[in-house]
KEKE-3310 file (N, C-alpha, C; in steps of 0.2 Angstrom, whole numbers, plus 5000, padded with zeros to 4 digits):
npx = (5024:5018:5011:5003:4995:4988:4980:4970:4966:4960:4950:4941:4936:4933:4941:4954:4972:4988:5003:5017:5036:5049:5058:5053:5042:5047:5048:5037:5024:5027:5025:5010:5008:4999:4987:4969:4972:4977:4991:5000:5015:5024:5037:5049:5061:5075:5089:5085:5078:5081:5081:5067:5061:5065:5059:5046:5047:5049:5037:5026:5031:5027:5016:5009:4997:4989:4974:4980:4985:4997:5003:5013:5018:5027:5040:5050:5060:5064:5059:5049:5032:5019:5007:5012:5012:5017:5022:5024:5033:5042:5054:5063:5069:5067:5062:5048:5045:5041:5030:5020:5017:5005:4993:4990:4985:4976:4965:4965:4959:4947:4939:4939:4931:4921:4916:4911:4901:4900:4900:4909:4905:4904:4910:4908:4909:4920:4925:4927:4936:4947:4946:4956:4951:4955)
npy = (4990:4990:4975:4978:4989:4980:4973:4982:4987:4975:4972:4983:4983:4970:4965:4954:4957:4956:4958:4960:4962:4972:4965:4951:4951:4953:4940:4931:4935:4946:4944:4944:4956:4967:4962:4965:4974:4982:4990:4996:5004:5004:5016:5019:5032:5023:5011:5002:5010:5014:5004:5000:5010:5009:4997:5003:5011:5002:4994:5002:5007:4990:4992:4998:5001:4993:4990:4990:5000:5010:5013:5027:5026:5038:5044:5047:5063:5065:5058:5060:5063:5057:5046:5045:5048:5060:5059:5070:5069:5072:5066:5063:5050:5035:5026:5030:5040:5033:5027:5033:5033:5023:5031:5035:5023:5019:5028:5027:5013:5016:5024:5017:5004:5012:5015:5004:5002:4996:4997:5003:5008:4997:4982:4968:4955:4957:4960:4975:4977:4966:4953:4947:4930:4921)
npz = (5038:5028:5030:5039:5033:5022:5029:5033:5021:5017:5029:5027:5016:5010:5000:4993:4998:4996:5005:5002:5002:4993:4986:4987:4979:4966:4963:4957:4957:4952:4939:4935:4931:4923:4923:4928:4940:4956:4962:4976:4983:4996:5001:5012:5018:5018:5018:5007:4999:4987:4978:4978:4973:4959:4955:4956:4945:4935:4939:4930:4919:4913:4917:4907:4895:4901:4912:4923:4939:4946:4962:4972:4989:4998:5009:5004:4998:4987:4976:4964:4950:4941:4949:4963:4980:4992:5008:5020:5035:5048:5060:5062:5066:5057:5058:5065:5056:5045:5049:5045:5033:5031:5033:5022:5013:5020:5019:5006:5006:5013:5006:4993:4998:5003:4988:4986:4991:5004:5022:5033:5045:5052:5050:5043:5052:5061:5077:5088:5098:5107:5119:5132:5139:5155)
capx = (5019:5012:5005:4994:4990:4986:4976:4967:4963:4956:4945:4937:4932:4932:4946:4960:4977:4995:5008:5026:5043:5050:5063:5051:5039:5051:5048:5031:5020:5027:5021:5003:5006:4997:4981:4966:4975:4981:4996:5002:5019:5026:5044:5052:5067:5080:5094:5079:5073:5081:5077:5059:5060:5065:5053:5040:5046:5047:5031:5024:5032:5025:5007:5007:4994:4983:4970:4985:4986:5002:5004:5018:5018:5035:5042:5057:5058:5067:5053:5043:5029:5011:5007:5016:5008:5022:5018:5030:5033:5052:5055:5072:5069:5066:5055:5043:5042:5037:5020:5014:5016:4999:4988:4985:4984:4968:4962:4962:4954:4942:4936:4937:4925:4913:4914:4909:4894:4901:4898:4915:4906:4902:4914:4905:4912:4925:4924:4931:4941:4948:4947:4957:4951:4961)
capy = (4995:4983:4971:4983:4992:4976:4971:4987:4987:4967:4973:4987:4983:4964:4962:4949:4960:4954:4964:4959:4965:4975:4960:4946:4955:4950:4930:4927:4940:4951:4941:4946:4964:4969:4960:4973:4977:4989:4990:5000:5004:5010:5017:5023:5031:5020:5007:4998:5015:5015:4997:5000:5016:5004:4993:5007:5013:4996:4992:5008:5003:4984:4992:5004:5000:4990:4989:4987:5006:5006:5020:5023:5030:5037:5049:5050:5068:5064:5054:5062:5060:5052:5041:5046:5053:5060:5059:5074:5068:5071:5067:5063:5044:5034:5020:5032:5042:5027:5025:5040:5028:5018:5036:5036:5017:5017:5034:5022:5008:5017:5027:5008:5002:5017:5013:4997:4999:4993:5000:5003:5007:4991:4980:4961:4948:4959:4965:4980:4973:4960:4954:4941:4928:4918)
capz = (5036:5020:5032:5042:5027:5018:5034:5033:5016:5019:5035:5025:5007:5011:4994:4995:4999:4998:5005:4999:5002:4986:4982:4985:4974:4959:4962:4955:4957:4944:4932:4936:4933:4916:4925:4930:4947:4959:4965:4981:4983:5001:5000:5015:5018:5019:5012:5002:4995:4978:4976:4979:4966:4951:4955:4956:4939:4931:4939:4929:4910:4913:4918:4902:4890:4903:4915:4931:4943:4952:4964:4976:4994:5001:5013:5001:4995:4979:4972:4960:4947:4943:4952:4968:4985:4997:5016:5025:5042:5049:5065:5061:5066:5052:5059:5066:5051:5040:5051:5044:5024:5030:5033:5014:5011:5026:5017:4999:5008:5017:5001:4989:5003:5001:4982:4982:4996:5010:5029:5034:5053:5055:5045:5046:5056:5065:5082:5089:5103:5107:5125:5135:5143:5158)
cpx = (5014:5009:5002:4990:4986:4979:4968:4961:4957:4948:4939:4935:4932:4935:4953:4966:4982:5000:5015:5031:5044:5053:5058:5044:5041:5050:5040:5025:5020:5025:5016:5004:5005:4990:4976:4970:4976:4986:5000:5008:5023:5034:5046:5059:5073:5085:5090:5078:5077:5079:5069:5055:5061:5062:5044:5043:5046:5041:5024:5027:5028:5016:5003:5005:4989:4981:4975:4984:4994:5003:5009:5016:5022:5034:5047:5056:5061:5063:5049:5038:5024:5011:5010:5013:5014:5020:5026:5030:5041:5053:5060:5074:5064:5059:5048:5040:5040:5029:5016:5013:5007:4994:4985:4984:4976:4965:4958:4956:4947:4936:4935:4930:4920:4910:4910:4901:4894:4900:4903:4912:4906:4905:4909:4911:4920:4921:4930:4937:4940:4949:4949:4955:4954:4958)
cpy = (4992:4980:4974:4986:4988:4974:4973:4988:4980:4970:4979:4987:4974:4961:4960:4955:4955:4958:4959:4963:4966:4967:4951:4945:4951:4942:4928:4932:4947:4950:4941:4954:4963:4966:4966:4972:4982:4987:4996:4999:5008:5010:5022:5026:5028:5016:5004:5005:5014:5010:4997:5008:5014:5000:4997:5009:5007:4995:4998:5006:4997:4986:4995:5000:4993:4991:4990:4995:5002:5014:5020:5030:5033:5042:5049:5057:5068:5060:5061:5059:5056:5047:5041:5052:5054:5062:5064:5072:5066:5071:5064:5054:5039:5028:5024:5037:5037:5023:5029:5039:5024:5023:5033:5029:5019:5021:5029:5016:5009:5019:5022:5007:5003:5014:5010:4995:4997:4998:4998:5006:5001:4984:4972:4956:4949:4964:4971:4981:4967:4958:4946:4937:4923:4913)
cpz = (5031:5023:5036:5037:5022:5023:5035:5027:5016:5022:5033:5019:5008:5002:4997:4993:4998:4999:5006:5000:4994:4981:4981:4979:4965:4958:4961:4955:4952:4939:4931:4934:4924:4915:4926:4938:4950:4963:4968:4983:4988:5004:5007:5014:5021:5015:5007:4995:4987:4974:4975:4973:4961:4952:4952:4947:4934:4931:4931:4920:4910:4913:4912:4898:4895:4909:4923:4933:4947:4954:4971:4981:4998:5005:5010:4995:4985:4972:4969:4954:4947:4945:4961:4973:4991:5004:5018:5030:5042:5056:5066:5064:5062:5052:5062:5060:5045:5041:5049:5035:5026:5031:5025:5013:5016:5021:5010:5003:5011:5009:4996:4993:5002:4994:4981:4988:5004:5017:5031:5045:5055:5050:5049:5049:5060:5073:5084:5094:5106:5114:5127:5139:5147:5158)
residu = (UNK:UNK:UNK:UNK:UNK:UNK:UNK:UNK:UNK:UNK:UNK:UNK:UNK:UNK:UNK:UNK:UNK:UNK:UNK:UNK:UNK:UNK:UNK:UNK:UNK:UNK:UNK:UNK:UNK:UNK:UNK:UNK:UNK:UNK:UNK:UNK:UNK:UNK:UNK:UNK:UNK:UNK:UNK:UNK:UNK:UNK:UNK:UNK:UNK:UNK:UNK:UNK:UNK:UNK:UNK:UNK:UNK:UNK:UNK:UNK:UNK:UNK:UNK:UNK:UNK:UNK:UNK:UNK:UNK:UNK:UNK:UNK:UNK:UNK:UNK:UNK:UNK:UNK:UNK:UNK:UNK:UNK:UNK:UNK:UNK:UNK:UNK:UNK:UNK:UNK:UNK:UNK:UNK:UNK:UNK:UNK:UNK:UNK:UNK:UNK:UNK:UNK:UNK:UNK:UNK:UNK:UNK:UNK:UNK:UNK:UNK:UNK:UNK:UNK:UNK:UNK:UNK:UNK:UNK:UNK:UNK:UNK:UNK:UNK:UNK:UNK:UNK:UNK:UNK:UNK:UNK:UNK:UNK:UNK)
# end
């Protein structure tokens, strides 16, 4: 789910994205937090999830008192708090409910995009489909 939302975000605001697992996150990259950034945090439910909630809350102490956003996107209901956007979608299968975490990342990407001017119909130097030839 990070790397299409990451993808997303690239193809529509033309800003450099990196989408990281929670635990690789702690080897080098966290050392930039307290930069101007934003930082998107998407928590599904599962074995990772409370891992990825102490991150999110650490990241969130570390950012306090500068320029950093961190804001987290889950389908876990136990999550609460600013910064935090919860997506409902239960269809009792865990991997399909986590496709419905990249809605709000495109929604931010798209609306970033607008911000800054860009023409999200017509993204430059990407085409629409992709056709093989033999």
């Amino acid at each position: 789910m990070a790397l299409e939302s990451a993808l997303k975000f690239e193809e529509t605001s033309y800003t450099a994205v990196q989408a990281l697992n929670a635990l690789e996150f702690r080897h080098g990259p966290v050392a930039t937090v307290g930069e101007r950034q934003a930082i998107v945090v998407l928590n599904q439910s599962d074995t990772m999830s409370g891992s990825v909630i102490k991150l999110f809350n650490e990241l969130n102490d570390r950012a306090r008192g500068s320029e950093t956003r961190v804001l987290m996107v889950t389908n876990v209901n136990e999550v609460n708090g600013s910064g935090v956007v919860k997506v409902n979608c239960s269809t009792g299968l865990g991997e399909w409910d986590s496709l419905a975490l990249v809605v709000p990342v495109y929604l931010l990407a798209y609306y970033y995009a607008l911000s800054k001017g860009v023409d999200v119909e017509r993204p430059r130097n990407l085409v629409r489909v992709v056709v093989l030839i033999d």
